[in-house]
RODO-463276 format. One line per 5 residues: number of its first residue (from 0); their letters; for each residue x, y, z of C-alpha. Coordinates in Angstrom, 2 decimals. Example, Ala and Ser with C-alpha at 12.3 -4.5 7.8 and 13.67 -1.06 7.14 Angstrom:
2
0) AS) 12.30/-4.50/7.80 ~ 13.67/-1.06/7.14
% end
This chain:
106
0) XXXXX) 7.97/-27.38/-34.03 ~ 5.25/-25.55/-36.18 ~ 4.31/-28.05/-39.09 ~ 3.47/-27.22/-42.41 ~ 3.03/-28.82/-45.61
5) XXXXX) 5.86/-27.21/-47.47 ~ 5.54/-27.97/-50.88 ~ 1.45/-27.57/-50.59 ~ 2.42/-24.39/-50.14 ~ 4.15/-23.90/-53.66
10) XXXXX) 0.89/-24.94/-54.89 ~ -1.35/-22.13/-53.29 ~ 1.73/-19.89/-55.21 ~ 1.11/-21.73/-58.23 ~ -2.77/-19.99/-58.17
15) XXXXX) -1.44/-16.57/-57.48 ~ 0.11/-16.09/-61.36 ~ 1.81/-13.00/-59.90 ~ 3.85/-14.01/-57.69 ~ 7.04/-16.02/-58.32
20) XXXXX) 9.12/-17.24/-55.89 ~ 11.88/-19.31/-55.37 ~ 11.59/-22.07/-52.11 ~ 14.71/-23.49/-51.33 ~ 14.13/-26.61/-48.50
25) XXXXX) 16.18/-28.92/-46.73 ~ 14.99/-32.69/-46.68 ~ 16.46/-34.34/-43.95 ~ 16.04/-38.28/-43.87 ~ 16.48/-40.14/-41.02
30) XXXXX) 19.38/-42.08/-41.29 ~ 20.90/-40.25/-44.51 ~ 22.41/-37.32/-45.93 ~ 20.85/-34.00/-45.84 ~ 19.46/-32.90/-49.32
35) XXXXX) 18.35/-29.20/-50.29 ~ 16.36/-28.52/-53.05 ~ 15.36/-25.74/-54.91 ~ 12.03/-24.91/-56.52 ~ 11.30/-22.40/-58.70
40) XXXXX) 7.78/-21.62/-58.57 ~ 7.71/-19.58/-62.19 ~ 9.78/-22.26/-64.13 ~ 8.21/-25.23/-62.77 ~ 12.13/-26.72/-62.09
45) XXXXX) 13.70/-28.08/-59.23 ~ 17.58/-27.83/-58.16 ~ 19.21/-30.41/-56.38 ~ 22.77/-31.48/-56.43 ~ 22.51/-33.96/-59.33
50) XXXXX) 20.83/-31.04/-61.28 ~ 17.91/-29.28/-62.75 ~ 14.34/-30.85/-63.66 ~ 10.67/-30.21/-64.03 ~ 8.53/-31.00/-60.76
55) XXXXX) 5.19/-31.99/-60.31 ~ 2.85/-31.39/-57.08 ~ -0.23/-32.91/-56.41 ~ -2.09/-31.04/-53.47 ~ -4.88/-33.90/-53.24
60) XXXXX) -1.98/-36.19/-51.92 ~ 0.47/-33.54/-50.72 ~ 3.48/-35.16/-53.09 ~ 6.17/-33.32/-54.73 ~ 7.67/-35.47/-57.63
65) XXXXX) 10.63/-35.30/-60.02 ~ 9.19/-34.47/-63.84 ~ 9.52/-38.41/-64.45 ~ 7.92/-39.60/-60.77 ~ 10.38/-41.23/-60.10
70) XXXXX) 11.48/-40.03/-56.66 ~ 8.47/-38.59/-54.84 ~ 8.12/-37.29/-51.32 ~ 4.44/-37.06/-49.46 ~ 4.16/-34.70/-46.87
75) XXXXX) 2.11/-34.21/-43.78 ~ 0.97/-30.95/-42.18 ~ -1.43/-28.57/-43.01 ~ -0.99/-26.09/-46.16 ~ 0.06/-22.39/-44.91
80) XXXXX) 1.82/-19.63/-46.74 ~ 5.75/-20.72/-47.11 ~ 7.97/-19.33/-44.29 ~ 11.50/-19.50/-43.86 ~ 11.75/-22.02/-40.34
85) XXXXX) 9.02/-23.90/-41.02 ~ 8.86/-27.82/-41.41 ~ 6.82/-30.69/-41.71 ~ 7.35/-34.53/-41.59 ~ 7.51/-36.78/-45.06
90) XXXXX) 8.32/-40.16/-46.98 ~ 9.58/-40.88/-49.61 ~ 9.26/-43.53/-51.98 ~ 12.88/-44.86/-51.77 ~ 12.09/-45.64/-48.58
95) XXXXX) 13.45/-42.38/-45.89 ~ 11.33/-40.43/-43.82 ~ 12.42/-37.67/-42.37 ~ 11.56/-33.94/-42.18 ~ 11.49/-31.34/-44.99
100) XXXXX) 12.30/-27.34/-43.49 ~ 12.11/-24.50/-45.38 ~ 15.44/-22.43/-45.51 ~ 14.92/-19.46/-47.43 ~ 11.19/-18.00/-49.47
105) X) 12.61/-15.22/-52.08
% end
Protein backbone atom coordinates (compact mmCIF):
# COMPACT_ATOMS: atom_id res chain seq x y z
CA UNK A 1 0.00 0.00 0.00
CA UNK A 2 1.59 3.37 -1.23
CA UNK A 3 1.90 5.66 1.97
CA UNK A 4 1.49 9.15 2.13
CA UNK A 5 1.11 11.77 4.59
CA UNK A 6 -2.38 12.87 3.74
CA UNK A 7 -3.06 15.85 5.47
CA UNK A 8 0.80 17.12 4.80
CA UNK A 9 -0.43 17.22 1.68
CA UNK A 10 -3.25 19.90 2.35
CA UNK A 11 -0.45 21.88 3.54
CA UNK A 12 1.74 21.96 0.28
CA UNK A 13 -2.08 23.20 -1.13
CA UNK A 14 -2.21 25.64 1.49
CA UNK A 15 1.19 27.41 -0.38
CA UNK A 16 -0.34 27.22 -3.78
CA UNK A 17 -3.11 30.29 -3.00
CA UNK A 18 -4.69 29.19 -6.30
CA UNK A 19 -5.74 26.23 -5.90
CA UNK A 20 -8.62 25.15 -3.65
CA UNK A 21 -9.61 21.91 -3.10
CA UNK A 22 -11.71 19.94 -1.15
CA UNK A 23 -9.98 16.38 0.50
CA UNK A 24 -12.44 14.21 1.78
CA UNK A 25 -10.53 11.04 3.87
CA UNK A 26 -11.54 8.13 5.65
CA UNK A 27 -9.85 7.51 9.17
CA UNK A 28 -10.10 4.11 10.00
CA UNK A 29 -9.10 3.15 13.71
CA UNK A 30 -8.32 -0.05 14.66
CA UNK A 31 -10.83 -1.34 16.73
CA UNK A 32 -13.56 1.50 16.02
CA UNK A 33 -15.86 3.02 13.72
CA UNK A 34 -14.87 4.36 10.46
CA UNK A 35 -14.85 8.26 10.37
CA UNK A 36 -14.67 10.49 7.08
CA UNK A 37 -13.79 13.85 7.15
CA UNK A 38 -13.87 16.61 5.01
CA UNK A 39 -11.39 19.44 4.54
CA UNK A 40 -11.79 22.32 2.76
CA UNK A 41 -8.57 23.64 1.81
CA UNK A 42 -9.97 27.46 0.94
CA UNK A 43 -12.13 27.77 4.17
CA UNK A 44 -9.79 26.32 6.52
CA UNK A 45 -13.02 23.94 7.93
CA UNK A 46 -13.36 20.46 8.45
CA UNK A 47 -16.68 18.20 8.09
CA UNK A 48 -17.25 15.35 10.09
CA UNK A 49 -20.44 13.87 11.30
CA UNK A 50 -20.77 15.91 14.52
CA UNK A 51 -20.25 19.02 12.23
CA UNK A 52 -18.25 21.83 10.84
CA UNK A 53 -14.97 23.48 12.45
CA UNK A 54 -11.75 25.28 11.77
CA UNK A 55 -8.58 22.88 11.44
CA UNK A 56 -5.17 23.39 12.09
CA UNK A 57 -2.03 21.46 10.44
CA UNK A 58 1.28 21.54 11.54
CA UNK A 59 3.70 20.04 8.79
CA UNK A 60 6.81 20.06 11.32
CA UNK A 61 4.86 17.26 13.24
CA UNK A 62 2.56 16.02 10.48
CA UNK A 63 -0.78 16.66 12.88
CA UNK A 64 -4.10 17.68 11.75
CA UNK A 65 -6.11 19.19 14.73
CA UNK A 66 -9.67 20.34 15.42
CA UNK A 67 -9.68 24.50 15.70
CA UNK A 68 -9.60 23.90 19.65
CA UNK A 69 -6.74 20.84 19.62
CA UNK A 70 -8.59 18.94 21.09
CA UNK A 71 -8.69 15.79 18.97
CA UNK A 72 -5.50 15.58 16.91
CA UNK A 73 -4.23 12.88 14.60
CA UNK A 74 -0.23 12.56 13.65
CA UNK A 75 0.52 10.95 10.61
CA UNK A 76 3.36 9.03 9.13
CA UNK A 77 4.45 8.84 5.49
CA UNK A 78 6.08 11.05 3.35
CA UNK A 79 4.29 14.38 1.95
CA UNK A 80 3.16 13.87 -1.90
CA UNK A 81 0.52 15.62 -3.91
CA UNK A 82 -3.12 14.29 -2.57
CA UNK A 83 -4.49 11.34 -4.62
CA UNK A 84 -7.63 9.67 -4.42
CA UNK A 85 -6.36 5.75 -3.05
CA UNK A 86 -3.74 6.83 -1.19
CA UNK A 87 -3.14 6.21 2.66
CA UNK A 88 -0.90 6.44 5.38
CA UNK A 89 -0.79 5.13 9.04
CA UNK A 90 -1.72 7.61 12.22
CA UNK A 91 -2.60 8.16 16.06
CA UNK A 92 -4.52 9.89 17.59
CA UNK A 93 -4.59 11.43 20.80
CA UNK A 94 -7.71 9.63 22.19
CA UNK A 95 -5.83 6.83 21.94
CA UNK A 96 -6.72 4.80 18.10
CA UNK A 97 -4.36 4.19 15.52
CA UNK A 98 -5.32 3.23 12.51
CA UNK A 99 -5.00 4.34 8.86
CA UNK A 100 -6.23 7.58 7.21
CA UNK A 101 -7.09 7.00 2.98
CA UNK A 102 -7.95 9.50 0.83
CA UNK A 103 -11.41 9.00 -0.94
CA UNK A 104 -11.99 11.69 -3.23
CA UNK A 105 -9.37 15.21 -4.18
CA UNK A 106 -11.94 17.79 -5.99
Amino acid sequence: MKKLTALTAIAALASAPAFAAIITIEFAPEGADKVVVVLNDETNMMTTDEGETAYTFDPATNTLCDAAGERCATFDGEAEAPVAGASTTYSATNGHTGVATILSVE
